[in-house]
N, C-alpha and C positions, 0 to 999 in steps of 0.2 A: 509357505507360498512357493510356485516352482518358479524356478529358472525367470526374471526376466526377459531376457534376452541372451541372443547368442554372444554381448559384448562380455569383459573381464567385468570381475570385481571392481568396485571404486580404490580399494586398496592397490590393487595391482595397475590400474591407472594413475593412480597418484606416483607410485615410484616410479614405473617405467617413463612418467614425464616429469620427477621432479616437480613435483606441483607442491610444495608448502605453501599453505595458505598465510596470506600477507596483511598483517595487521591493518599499515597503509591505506589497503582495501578495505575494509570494514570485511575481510573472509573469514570464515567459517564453515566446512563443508562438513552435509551430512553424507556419508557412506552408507547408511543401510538404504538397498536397495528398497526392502519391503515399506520403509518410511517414507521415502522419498513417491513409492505408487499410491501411498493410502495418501498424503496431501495431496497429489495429482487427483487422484479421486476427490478429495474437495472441491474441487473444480466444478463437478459435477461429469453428464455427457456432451462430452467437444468434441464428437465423431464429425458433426457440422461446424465445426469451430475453427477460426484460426485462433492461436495463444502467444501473446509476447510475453517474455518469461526475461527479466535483468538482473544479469549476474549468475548466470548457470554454472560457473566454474569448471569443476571436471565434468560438470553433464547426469549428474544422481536425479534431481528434480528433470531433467530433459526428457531424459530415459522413461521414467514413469510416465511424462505428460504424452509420451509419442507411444509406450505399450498401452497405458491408457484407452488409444484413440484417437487424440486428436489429430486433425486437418491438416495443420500446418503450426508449426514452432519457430516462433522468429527470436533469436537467444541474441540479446545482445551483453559483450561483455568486452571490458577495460580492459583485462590483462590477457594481454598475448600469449602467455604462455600455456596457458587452455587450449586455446586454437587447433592446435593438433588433438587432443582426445578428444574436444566438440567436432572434428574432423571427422572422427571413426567410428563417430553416433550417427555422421551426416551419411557417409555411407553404408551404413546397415539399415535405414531407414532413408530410404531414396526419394528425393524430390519432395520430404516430408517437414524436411528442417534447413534454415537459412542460418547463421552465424555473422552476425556483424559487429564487426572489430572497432568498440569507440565507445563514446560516455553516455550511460543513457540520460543524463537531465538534456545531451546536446541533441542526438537523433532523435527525427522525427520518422516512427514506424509506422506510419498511417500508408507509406506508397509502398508498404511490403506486404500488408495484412487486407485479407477481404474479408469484411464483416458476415455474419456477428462474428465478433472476436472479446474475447475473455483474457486475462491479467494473471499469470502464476506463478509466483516468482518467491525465490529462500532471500528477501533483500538486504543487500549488503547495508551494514547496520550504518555508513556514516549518510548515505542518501536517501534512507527509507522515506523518512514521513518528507522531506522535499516531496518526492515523487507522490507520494498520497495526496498532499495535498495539493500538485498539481491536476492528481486526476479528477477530484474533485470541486475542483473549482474553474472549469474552463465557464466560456462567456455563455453558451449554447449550450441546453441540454435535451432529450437526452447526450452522454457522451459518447465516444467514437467504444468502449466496454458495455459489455452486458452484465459483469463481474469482474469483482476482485479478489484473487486467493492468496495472501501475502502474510508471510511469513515475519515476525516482529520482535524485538524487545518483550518479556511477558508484560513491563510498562507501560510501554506507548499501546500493547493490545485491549490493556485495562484502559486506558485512555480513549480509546478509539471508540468502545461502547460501556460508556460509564454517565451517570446519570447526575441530573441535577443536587446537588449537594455533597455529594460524594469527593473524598480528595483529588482523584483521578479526572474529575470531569472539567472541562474545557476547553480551549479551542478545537481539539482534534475529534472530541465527540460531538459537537458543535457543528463542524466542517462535517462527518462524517456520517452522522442520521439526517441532517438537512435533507440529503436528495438519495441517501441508500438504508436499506436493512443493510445492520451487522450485526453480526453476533460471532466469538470466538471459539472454533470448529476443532480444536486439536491445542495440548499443549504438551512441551517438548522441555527435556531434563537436559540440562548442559551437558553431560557425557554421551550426549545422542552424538553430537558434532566432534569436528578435528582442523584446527582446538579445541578443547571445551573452553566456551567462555566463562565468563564469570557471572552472568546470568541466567534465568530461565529462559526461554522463548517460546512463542506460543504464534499456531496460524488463527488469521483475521478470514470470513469470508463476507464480503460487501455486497449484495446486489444492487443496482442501480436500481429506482422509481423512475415508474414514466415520468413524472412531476415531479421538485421539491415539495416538502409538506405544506411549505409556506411561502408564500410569494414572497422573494428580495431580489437583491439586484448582487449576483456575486462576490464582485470586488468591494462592495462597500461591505456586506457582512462581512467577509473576511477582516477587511481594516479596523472596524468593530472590534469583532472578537479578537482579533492578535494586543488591541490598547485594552480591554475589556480585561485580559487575562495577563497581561504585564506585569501589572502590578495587584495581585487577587486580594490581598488585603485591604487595599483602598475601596472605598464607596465609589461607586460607577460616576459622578458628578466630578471623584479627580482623576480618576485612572482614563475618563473619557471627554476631558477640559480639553486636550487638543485635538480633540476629533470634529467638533463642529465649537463655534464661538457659544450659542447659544444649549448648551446641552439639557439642561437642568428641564427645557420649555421643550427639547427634543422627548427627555426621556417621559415625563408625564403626558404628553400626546400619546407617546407609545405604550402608556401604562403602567409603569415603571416607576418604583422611587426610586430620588437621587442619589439616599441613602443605603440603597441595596448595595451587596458584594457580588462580583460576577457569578459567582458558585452558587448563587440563589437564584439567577434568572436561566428560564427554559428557555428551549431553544426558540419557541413562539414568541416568546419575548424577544429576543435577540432579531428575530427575524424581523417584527415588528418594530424597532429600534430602526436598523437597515432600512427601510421602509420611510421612517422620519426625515433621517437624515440627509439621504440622496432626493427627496422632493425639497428639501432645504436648498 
C-alpha cells in the first residue's frame, strides 16, 4: 500500500511524544498504518459521513478514517498526552477533524456531529461494551448511527453475534441483533498492537434496522436480560423471581417455560417476555 499520508510513522510518533500506552487506560495501540486503513474501510463509504471514533490515541485509526474519506472525525480521548500528535492529524487534514479532551461515557457528541454519522472506534478494552450497550439501547430508535465499526476483546466479539445455545450467547447478543445486523468483519493477532495484549481481538461491524425485530420496550429487555443472564445456570422462574412478583404466569403468557435456561430462549422469546412484563 503507498504512503498514507504525508504524516510520520505511528512509531516515530509514539517516541517523539512519549506516548506508552497505559494500562489504566484500557490502551493498546495499533501502529500499522495499512491495518488501521483496511478497519476504516470497514466502515464502509463516509465520504458523506461524519464518524466519532473513542479513544484514537496516537491517531493510526484517525488517519485511516480521514484517508479513507470521511466527512468529519470527531476523536474524543481521556489522555492528554495524545493531544498533541491528534494535533498534527488536525493539521494535515484541515477543518476535517475535531479532538475533544474528556471521557466519552461523560460527552455528549451529538452537538459536534451532522448526521448520518457512523461509530469507528480500536475501544479501549475497560469501556467498550458500556458504550455498546449504551448505543444500543437508547429510548428512541432509529439511533442518532447508521453503524458501528468497533473494535473488541475476540470474546466479547463472539458474544456480540453468538446464537442461542451457544456458550457465548447472551446479554450482549441479545442487546445487539434486537435492533442491528452484526457480523465480525476482521480478526486481529496480539502482536498486531503495542503492547501486545494477552488476547486476540477481533472488529464487530453493527448496522442499525430501521426497526427492532421485535417490538419491546428497551429498558425493560435490557433489565430482563441483565437477571436472565446473572445467573445462566438457574431456570428463568429463579434467575427472574425479582423481576416481576408474578413471573412464572409472566413467563408462560410469553411462551416460555419456567423451567427453561436463558441460553435456550431466542431473542423473540426474550422480546416477548419484555412485552409481559412491562404491561404488568
Amino acid at each position: 500500500m503507498a504512503q498514507l499520508d504525508a504524516l510520520p510513522p505511528l512509531r516515530d510518533v509514539i517516541e517523539t511524544h512519549d506516548l506508552r500506552a497505559k494500562k489504566s487506560l484500557g490502551q493498546n495501540f495499533l501502529l500499522d498504518l495499512n491495518l488501521t486503513a483496511k478497519i476504516a474501510r470497514q466502515a464502509g463509504d463516509m465520504r458523506a459521513c461524519d464518524v466519532l471514533e473513542i479513544g484514537p490515541g496516537p491517531g493510526g485509526l484517525t488517519r485511516g478514517l480521514l484517508a479513507e474519506g470521511a466527512r468529519k472525525v470527531l476523536a474524543i480521548e481521556k489522555d492528554s498526552r495524545c493531544l498533541p500528535a491528534l494535533a498534527e492529524i488536525e493539521a494535515a487534514y484541515p477543518g476535517r477533524l475535531e479532538v475533544i479532551n474528556g471521557d466519552a461515557l461523560e460527552v455528549d457528541p451529538l452537538s459536534h456531529l451532522t448526521p448520518p454519522i457512523r461509530v469507528a472506534a480500536n475501544l479501549p478494552y475497560n469501556v467498550g461494551t458500556e458504550l455498546l450497550v449504551r448505543w444500543l439501547t437508547p429510548k428512541d430508535w432509529p439511533p442518532f448511527w447508521e453503524s458501528l465499526t468497533l473494535m473488541f476483546q475476540k470474546e466479547v466479539a463472539q458474544r456480540i453475534v453468538a446464537e442461542p445455545g451457544s456458550k457465548a450467547y447472551g446479554r450482549l447478543a441479545i442487546l445487539a441483533q434486537w435492533r442491528s445486523e452484526a457480523r465480525i468483519v476482521m480478526s486481529l493477532p496480539p502482536e498486531a498492537f503495542t503492547p501486545p495484549p494477552k488476547i486476540h481481538s477481533a472488529v464487530v461491524h453493527l448496522t442499525a434496522l430501521p426497526e427492532p425485530r421485535f417490538p419491546a420496550d428497551a429498558a425493560t429487555l435490557s433489565r430482563v436480560v441483565a437477571a436472565a443472564f446473572n445467573q445462566r445456570r438457574k431456570m428463568l422462574r429463579a434467575s427472574l423471581k425479582g423481576v416481576a412478583p408474578d413471573i412464572e404466569d409472566r413467563l408462560l403468557a410469553a411462551g416460555l417455560k419456567p423451567t427453561d435456561r436463558a441460553e435456550q430462549i431466542p431473542l423473540e422469546g426474550f422480546c416477548a417476555l419484555a412485552r409481559e412484563i412491562k404491561a404488568g
